[in-house]
TIRO-2110 file (N, C-alpha, C; in Angstrom, 1 decimal):
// TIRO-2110
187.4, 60.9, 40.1, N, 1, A
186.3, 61.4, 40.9, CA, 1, A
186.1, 60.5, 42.1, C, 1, A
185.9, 60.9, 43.1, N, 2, A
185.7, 60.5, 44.3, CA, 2, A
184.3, 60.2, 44.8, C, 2, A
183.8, 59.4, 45.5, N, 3, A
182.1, 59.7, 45.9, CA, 3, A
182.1, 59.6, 47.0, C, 3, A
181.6, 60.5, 47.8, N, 4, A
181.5, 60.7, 49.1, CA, 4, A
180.3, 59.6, 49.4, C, 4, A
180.7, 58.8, 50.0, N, 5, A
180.0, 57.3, 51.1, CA, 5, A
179.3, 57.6, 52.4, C, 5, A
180.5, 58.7, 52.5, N, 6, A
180.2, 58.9, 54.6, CA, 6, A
178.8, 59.7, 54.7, C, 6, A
178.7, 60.5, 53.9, N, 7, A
177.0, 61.7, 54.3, CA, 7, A
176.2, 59.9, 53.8, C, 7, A
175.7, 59.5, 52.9, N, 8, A
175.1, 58.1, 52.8, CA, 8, A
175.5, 57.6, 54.1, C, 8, A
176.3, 56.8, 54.7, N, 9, A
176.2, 55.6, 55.9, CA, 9, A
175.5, 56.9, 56.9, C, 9, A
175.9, 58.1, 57.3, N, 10, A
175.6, 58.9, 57.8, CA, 10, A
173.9, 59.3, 58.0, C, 10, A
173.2, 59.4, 56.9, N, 11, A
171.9, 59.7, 56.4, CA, 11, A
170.7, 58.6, 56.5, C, 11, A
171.5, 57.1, 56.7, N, 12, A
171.0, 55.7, 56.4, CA, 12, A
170.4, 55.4, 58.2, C, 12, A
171.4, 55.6, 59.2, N, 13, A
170.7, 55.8, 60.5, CA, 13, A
169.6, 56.5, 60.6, C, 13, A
169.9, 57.7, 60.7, N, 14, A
168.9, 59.1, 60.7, CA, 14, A
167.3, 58.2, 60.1, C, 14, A
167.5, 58.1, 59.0, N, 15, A
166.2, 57.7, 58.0, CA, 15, A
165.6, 56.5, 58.6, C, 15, A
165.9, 55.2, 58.9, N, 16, A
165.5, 53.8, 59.8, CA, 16, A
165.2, 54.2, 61.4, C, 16, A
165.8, 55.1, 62.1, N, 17, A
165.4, 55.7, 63.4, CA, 17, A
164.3, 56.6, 63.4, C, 17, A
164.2, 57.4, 62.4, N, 18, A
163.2, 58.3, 62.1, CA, 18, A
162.0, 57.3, 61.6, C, 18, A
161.8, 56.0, 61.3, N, 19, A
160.9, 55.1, 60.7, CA, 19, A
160.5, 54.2, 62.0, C, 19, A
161.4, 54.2, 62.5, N, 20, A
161.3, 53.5, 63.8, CA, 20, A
160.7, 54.2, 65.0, C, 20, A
160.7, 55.6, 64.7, N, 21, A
159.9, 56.3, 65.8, CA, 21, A
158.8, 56.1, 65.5, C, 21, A
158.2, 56.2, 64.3, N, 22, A
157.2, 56.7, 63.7, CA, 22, A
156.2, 55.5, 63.7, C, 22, A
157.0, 54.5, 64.3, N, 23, A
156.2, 53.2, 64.0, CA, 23, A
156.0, 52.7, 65.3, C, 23, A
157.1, 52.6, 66.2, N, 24, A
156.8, 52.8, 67.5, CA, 24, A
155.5, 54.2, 68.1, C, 24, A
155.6, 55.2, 67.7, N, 25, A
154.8, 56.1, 68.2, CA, 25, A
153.2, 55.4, 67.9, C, 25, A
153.1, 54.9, 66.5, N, 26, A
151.8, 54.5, 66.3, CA, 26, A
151.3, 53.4, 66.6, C, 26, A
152.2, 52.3, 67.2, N, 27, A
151.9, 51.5, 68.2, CA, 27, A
151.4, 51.3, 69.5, C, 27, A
151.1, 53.0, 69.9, N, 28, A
151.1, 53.1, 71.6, CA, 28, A
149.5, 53.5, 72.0, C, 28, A
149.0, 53.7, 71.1, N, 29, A
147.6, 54.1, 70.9, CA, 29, A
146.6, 52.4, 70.8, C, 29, A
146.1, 52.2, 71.2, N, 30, A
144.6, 51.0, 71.3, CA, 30, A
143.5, 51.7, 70.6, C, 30, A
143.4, 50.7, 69.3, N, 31, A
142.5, 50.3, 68.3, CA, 31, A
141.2, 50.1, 68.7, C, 31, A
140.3, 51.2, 68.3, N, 32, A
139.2, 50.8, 69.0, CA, 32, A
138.0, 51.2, 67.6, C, 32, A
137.6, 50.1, 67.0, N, 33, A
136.9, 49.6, 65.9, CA, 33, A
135.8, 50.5, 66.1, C, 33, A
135.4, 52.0, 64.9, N, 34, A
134.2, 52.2, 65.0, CA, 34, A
132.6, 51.3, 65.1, C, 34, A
131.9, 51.7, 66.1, N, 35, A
130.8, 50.7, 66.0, CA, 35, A
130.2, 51.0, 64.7, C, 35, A
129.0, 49.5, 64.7, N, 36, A
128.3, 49.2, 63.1, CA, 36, A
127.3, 50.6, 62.8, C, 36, A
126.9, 51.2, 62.1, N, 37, A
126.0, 52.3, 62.1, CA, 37, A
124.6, 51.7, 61.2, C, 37, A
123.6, 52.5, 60.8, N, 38, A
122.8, 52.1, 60.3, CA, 38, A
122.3, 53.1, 59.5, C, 38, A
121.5, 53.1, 58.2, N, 39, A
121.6, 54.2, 57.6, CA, 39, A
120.4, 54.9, 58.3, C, 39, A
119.6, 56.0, 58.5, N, 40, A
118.7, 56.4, 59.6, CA, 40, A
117.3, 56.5, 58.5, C, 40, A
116.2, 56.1, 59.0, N, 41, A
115.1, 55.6, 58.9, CA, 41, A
113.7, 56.9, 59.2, C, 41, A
113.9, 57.6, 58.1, N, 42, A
112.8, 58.9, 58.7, CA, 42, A
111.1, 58.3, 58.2, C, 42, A
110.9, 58.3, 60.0, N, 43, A
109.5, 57.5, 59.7, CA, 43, A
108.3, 58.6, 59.5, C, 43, A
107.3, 58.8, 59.1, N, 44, A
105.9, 59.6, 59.1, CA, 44, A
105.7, 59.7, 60.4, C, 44, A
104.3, 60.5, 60.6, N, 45, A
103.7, 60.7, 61.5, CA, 45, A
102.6, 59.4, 61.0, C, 45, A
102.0, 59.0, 62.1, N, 46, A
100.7, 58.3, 61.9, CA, 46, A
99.6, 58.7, 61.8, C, 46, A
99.2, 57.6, 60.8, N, 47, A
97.6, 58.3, 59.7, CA, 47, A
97.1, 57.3, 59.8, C, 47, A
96.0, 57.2, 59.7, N, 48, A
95.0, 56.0, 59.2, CA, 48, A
94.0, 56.2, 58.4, C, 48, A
93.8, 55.1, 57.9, N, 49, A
92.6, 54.7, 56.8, CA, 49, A
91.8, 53.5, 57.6, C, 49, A
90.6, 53.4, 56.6, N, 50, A
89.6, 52.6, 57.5, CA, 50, A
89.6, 51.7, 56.1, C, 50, A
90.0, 50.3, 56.7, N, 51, A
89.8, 49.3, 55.9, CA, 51, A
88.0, 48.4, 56.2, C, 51, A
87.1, 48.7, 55.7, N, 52, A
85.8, 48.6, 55.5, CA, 52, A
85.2, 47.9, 54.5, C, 52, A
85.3, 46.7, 54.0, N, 53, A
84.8, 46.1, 52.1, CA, 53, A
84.0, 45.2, 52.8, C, 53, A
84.4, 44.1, 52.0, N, 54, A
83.2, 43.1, 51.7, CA, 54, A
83.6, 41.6, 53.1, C, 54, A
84.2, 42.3, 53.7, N, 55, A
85.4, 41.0, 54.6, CA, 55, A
84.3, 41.0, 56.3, C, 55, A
84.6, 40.0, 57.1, N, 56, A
83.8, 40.3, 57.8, CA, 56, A
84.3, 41.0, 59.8, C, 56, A
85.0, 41.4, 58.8, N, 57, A
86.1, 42.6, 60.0, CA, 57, A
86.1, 43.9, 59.3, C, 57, A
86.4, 45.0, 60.0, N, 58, A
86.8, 46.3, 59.5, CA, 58, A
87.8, 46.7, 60.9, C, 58, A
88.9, 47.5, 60.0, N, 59, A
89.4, 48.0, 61.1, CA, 59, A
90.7, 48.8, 60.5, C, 59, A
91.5, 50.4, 61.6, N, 60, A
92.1, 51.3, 60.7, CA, 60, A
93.3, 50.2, 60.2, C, 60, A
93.9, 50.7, 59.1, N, 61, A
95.3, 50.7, 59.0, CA, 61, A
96.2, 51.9, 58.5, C, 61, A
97.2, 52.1, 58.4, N, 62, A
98.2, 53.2, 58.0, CA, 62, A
98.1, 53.4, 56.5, C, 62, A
98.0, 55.0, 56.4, N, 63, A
97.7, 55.8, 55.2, CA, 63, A
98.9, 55.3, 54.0, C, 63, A
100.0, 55.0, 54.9, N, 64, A
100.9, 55.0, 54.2, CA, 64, A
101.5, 53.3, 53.6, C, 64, A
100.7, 52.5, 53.8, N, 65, A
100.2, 50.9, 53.6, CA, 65, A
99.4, 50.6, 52.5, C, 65, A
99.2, 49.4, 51.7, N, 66, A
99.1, 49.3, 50.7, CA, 66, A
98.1, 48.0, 50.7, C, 66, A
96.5, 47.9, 50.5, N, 67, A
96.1, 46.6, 51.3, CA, 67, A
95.6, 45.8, 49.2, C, 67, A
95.7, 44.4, 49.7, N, 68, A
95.6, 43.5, 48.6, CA, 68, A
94.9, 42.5, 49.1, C, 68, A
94.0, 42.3, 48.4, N, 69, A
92.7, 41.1, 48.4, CA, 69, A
93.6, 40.0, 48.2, C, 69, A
94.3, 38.8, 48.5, N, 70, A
94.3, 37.4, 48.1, CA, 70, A
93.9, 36.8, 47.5, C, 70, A
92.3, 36.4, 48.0, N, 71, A
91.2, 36.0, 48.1, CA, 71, A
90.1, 35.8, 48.2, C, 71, A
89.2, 36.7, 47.8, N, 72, A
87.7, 37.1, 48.4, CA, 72, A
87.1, 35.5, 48.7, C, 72, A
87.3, 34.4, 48.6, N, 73, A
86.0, 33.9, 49.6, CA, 73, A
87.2, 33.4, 50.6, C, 73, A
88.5, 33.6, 50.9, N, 74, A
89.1, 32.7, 52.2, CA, 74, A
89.1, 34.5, 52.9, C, 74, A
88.6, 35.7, 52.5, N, 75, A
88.7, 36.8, 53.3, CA, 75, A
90.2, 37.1, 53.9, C, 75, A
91.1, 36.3, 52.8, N, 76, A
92.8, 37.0, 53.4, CA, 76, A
93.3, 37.8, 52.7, C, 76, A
94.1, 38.7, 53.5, N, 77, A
94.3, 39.5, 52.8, CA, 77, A
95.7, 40.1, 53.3, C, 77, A
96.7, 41.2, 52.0, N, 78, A
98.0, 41.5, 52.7, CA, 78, A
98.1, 43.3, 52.9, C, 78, A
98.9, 43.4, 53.5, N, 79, A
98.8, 45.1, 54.1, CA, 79, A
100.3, 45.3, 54.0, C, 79, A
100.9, 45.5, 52.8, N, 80, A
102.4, 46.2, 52.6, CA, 80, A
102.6, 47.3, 52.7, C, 80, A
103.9, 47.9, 53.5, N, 81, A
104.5, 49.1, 53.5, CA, 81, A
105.5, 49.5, 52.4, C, 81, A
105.3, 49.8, 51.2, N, 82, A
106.5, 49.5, 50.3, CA, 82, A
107.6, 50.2, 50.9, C, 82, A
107.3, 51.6, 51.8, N, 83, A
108.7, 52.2, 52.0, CA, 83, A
109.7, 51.1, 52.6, C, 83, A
109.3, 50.2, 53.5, N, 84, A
109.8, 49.7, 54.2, CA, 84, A
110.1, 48.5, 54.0, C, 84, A
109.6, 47.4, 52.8, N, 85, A
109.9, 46.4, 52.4, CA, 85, A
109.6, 45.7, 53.2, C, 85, A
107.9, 46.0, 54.5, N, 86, A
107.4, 45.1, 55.2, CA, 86, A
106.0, 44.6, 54.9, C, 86, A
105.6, 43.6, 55.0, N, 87, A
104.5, 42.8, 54.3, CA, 87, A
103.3, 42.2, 56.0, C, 87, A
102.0, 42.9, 56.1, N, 88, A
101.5, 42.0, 57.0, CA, 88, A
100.5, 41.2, 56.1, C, 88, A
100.7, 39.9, 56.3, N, 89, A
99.8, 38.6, 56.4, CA, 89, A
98.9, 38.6, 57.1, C, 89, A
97.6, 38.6, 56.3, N, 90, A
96.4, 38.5, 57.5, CA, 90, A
95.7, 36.7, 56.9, C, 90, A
95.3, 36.4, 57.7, N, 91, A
94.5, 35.3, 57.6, CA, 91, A
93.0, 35.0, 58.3, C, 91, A
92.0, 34.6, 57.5, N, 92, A
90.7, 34.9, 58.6, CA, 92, A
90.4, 33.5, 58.0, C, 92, A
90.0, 32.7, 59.7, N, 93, A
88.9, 31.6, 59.8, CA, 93, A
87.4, 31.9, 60.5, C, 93, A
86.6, 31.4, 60.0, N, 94, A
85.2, 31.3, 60.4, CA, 94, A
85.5, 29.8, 61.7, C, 94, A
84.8, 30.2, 62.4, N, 95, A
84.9, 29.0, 63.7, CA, 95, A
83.6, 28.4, 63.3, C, 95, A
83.8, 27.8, 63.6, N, 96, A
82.3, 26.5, 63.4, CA, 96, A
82.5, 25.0, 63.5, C, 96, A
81.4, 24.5, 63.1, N, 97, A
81.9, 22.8, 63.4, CA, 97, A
82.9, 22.1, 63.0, C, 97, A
83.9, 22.7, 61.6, N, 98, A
84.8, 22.1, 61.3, CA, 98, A
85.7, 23.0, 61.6, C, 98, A
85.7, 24.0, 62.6, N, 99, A
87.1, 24.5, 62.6, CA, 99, A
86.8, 24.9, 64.3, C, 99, A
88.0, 24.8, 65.6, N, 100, A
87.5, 24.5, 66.7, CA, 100, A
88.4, 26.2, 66.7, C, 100, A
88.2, 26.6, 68.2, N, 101, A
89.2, 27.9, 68.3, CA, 101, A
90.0, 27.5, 68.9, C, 101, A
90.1, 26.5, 70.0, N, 102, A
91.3, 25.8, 70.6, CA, 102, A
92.5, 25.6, 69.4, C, 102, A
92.6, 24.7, 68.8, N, 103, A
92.8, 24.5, 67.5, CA, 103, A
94.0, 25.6, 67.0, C, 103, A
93.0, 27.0, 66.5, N, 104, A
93.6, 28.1, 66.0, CA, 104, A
93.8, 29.0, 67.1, C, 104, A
94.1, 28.8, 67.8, N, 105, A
94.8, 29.6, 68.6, CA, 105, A
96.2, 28.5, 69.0, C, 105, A
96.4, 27.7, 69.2, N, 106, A
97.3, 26.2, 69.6, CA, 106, A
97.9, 26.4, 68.1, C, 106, A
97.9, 26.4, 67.1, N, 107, A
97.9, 26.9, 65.9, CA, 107, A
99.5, 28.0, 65.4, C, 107, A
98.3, 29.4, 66.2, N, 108, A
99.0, 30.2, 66.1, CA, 108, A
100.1, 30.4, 66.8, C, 108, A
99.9, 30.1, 68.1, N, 109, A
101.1, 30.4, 69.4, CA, 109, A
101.8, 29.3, 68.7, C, 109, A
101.7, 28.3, 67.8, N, 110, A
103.2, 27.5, 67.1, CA, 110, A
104.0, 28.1, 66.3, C, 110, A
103.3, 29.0, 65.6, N, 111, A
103.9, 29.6, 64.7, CA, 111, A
104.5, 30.6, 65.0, C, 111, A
104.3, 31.1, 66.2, N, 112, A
105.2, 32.4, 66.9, CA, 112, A
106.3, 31.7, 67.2, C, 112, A
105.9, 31.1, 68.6, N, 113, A
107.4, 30.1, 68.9, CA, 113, A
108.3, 29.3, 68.0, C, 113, A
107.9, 29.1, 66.9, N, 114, A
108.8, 28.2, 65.9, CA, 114, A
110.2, 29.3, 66.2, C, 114, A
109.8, 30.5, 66.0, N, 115, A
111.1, 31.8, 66.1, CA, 115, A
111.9, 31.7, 67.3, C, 115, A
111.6, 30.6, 68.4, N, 116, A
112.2, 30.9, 69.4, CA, 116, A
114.0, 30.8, 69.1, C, 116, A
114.1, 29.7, 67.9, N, 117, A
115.5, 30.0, 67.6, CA, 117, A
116.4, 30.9, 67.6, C, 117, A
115.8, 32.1, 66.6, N, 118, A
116.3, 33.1, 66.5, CA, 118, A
116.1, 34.4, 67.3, C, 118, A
114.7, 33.8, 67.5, N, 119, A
114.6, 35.0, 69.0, CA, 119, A
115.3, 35.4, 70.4, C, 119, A
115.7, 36.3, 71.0, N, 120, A
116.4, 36.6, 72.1, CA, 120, A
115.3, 36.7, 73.5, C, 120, A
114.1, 37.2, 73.0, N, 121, A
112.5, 37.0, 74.0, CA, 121, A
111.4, 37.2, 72.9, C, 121, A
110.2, 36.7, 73.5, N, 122, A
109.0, 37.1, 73.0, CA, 122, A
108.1, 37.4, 74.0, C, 122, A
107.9, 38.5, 74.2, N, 123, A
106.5, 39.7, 75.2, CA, 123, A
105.4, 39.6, 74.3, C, 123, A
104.5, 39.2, 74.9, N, 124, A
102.7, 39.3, 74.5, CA, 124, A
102.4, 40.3, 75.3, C, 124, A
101.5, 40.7, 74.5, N, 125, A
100.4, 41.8, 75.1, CA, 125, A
98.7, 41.3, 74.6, C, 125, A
98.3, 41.5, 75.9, N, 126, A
96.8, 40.7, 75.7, CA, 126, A
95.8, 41.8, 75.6, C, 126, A
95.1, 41.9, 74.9, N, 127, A
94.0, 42.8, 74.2, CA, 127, A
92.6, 42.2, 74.8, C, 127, A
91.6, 43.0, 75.3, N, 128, A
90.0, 42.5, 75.8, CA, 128, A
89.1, 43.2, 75.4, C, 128, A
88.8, 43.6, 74.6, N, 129, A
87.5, 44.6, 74.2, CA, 129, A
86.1, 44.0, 74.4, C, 129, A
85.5, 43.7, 75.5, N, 130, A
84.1, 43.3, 75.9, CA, 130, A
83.0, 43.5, 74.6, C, 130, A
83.2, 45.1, 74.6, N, 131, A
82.3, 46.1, 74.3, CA, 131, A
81.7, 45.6, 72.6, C, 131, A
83.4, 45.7, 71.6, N, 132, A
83.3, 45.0, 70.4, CA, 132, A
83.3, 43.6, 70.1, C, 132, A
83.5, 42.9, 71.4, N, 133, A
84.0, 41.3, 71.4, CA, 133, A
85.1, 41.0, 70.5, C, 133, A
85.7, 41.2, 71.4, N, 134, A
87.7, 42.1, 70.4, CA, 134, A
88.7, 40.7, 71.2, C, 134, A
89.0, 39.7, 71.5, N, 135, A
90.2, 39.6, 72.4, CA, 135, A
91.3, 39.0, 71.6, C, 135, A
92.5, 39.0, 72.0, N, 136, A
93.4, 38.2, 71.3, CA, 136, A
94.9, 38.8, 72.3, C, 136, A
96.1, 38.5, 71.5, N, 137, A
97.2, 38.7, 71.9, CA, 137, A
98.2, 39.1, 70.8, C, 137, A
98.8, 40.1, 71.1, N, 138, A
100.3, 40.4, 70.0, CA, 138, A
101.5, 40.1, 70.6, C, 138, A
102.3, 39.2, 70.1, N, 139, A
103.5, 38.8, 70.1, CA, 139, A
104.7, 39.8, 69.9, C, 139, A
105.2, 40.3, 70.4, N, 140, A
106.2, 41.1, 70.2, CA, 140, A
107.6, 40.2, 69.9, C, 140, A
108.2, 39.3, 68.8, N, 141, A
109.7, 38.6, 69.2, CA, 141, A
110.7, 39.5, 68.5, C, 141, A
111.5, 39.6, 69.7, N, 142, A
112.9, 40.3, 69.7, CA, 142, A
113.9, 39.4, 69.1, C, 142, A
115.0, 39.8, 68.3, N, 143, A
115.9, 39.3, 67.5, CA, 143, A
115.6, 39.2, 66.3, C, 143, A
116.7, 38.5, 65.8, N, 144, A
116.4, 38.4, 64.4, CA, 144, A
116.0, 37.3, 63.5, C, 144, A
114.7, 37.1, 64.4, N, 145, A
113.3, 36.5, 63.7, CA, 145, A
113.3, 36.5, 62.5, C, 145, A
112.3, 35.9, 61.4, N, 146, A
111.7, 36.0, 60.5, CA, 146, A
110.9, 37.0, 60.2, C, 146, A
109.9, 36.6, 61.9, N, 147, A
108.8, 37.6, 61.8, CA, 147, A
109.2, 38.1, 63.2, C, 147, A
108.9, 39.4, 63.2, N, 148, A
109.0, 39.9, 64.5, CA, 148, A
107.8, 40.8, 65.3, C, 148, A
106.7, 40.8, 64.6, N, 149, A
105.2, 40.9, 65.3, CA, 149, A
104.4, 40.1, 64.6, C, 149, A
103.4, 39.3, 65.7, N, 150, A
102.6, 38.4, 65.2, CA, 150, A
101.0, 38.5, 66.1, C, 150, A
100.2, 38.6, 65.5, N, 151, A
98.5, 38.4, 66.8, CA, 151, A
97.8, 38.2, 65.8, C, 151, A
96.7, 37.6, 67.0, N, 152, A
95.9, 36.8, 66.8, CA, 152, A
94.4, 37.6, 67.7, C, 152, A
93.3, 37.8, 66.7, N, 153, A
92.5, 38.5, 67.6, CA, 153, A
91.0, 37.2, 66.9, C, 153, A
90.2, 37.3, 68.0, N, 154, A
88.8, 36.5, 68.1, CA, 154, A
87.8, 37.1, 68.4, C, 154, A
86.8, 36.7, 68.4, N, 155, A
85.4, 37.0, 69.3, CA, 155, A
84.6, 35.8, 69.9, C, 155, A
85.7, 34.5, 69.9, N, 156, A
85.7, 33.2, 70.8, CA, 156, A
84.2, 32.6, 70.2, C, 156, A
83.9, 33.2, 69.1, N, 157, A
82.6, 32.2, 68.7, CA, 157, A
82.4, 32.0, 67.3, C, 157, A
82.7, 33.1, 66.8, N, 158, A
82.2, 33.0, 65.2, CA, 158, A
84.0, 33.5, 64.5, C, 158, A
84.9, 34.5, 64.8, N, 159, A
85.6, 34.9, 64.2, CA, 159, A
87.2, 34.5, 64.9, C, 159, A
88.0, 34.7, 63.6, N, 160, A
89.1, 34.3, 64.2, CA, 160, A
90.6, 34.9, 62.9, C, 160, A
91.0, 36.0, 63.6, N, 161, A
91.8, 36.9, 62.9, CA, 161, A
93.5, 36.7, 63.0, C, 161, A
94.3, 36.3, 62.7, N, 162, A
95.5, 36.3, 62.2, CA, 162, A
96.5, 37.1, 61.4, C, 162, A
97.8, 37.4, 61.9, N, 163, A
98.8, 38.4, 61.2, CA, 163, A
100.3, 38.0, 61.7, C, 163, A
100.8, 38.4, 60.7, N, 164, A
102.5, 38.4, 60.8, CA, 164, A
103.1, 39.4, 60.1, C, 164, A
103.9, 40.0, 60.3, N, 165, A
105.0, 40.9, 59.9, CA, 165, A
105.5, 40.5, 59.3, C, 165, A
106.7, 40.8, 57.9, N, 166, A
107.8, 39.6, 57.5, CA, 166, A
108.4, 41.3, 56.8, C, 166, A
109.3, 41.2, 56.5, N, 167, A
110.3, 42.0, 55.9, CA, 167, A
111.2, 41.4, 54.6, C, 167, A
111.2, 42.2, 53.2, N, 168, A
111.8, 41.7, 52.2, CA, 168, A
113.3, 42.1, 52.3, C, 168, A
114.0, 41.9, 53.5, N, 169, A
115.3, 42.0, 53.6, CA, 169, A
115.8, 41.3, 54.5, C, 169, A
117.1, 41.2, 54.5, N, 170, A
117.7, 40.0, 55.3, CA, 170, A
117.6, 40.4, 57.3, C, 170, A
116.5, 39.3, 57.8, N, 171, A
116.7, 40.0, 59.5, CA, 171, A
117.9, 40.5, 60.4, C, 171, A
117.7, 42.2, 60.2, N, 172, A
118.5, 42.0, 61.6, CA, 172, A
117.5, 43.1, 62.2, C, 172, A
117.6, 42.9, 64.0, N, 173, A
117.1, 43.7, 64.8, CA, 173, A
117.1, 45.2, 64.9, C, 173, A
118.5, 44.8, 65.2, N, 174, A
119.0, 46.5, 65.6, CA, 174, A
118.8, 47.3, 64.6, C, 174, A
118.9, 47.0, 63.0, N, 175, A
118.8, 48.0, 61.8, CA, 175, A
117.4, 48.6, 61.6, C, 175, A
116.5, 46.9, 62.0, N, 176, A
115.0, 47.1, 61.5, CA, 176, A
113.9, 48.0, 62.8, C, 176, A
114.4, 48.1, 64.4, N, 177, A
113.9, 47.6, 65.1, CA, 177, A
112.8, 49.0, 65.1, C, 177, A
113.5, 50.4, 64.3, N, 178, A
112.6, 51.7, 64.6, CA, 178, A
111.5, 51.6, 63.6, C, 178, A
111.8, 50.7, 62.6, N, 179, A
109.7, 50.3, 62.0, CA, 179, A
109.3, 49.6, 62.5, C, 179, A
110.1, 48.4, 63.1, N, 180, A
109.6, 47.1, 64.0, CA, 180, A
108.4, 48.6, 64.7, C, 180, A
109.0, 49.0, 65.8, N, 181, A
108.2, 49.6, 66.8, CA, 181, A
106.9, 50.7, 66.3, C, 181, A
107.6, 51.1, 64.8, N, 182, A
106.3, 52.1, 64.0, CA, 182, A
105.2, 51.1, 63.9, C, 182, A
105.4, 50.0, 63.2, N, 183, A
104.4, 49.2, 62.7, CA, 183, A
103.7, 48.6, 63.8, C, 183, A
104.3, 48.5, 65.1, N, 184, A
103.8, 47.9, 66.0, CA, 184, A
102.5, 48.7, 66.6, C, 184, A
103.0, 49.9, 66.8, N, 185, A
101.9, 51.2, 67.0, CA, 185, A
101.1, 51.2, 66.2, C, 185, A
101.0, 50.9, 64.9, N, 186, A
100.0, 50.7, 63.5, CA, 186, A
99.1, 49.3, 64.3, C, 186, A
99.9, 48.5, 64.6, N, 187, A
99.3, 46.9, 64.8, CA, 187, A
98.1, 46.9, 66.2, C, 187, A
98.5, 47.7, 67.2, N, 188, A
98.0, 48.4, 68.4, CA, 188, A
96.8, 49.1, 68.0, C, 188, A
97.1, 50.1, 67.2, N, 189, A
95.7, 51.1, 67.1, CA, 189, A
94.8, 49.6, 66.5, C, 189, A
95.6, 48.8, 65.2, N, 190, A
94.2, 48.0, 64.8, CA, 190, A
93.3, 46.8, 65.3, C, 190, A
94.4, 46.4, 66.2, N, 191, A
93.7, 45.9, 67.2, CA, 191, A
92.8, 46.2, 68.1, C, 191, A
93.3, 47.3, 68.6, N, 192, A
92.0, 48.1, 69.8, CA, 192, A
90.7, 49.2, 69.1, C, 192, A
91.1, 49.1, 67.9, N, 193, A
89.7, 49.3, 66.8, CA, 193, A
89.2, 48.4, 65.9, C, 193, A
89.2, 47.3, 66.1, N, 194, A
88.7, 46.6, 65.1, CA, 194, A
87.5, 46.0, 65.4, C, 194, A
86.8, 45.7, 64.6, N, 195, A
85.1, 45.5, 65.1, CA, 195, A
85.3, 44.2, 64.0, C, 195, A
84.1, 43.4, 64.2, N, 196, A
83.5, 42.3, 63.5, CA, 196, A
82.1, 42.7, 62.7, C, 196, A
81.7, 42.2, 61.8, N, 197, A
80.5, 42.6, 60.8, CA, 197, A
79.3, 41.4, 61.1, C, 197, A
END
């Protein structure tokens, strides 16, 4: 019995040229890496509630927020979003002889800038309400901060209000930035309604 060799050496070109096209052809095309996506973030409409107790500030926050006493005589208190895994810190000082407002304001503008690290910019926006004796500033810091909204509101004699944002997940901007900007509009309205008792 004989074996035919020649259709094999024959069939062995064909098959490595046909591999060779195939590899060349898919070489000719530029690799171009889908960008990072994010899972998408369906936010509410805005609601408010009137935070009103025993503290000596009132003012709205979002329906969809979660507020917790700390500590009734330091008047701090926290305002969580559980959807979002975001936490605002509030802190209240009484001004008076042992506590100056230079001080707590010099204070707070450190604790913003500490972020300058990770920050890319930080925009303030200055608040004046005459009428309530409202003033202060919100920090807007871009990047991927710790905290990425921070204010500070007063009535330059008796009161002195404090807040930070913080998120129970690891910072990044671009994923977080469409609650960044929800909450920020929550942080806005409570600012420019907040009254003193």
């Amino acid at each position: 019995m004989i074996k035919n060799n020649k259709s094999k050496i024959v069939l062995l070109p064909i098959f490595f040229g046909m591999i060779a096209i195939i590899w060349l052809s898919g070489c000719s095309e530029n690799y171009v890496p889908k960008p990072r996506s994010y899972y998408r973030i369906d936010l509410p409409p805005h609601q408010y509630q009137m935070l009103d107790t025993i503290f000596p500030y009132k003012f709205p926050y979002s329906k969809y927020a979660k507020c917790t006493i700390l500590n009734k005589d330091s008047d701090w208190i926290n305002i969580s979003y559980p959807k979002f895994k975001a936490v605002l810190h509030f802190s209240y000082k009484s001004i008076g002889k042992n506590t100056s407002l230079g001080k707590l304001i010099d204070d707070s503008q450190e604790f913003v800038y500490k972020h300058t690290i990770k920050a890319s910019a930080i925009d303030e926006q200055l608040f004046t309400d005459s009428i309530h004796n409202v003033y202060g500033l919100l920090f807007d810091i871009k990047g991927n901060a710790a905290s990425n909204e921070q204010f500070y509101v007063t009535d330059s004699t008796r009161h002195f209000l404090r807040a930070s944002l913080y998120f129970d997940v690891e910072p990044n901007y671009d994923s977080l930035a469409p609650v960044i900007a929800f909450i920020r509009q929550d942080l806005t309205v409570l600012i420019d309604s907040l009254e003193w008792k």
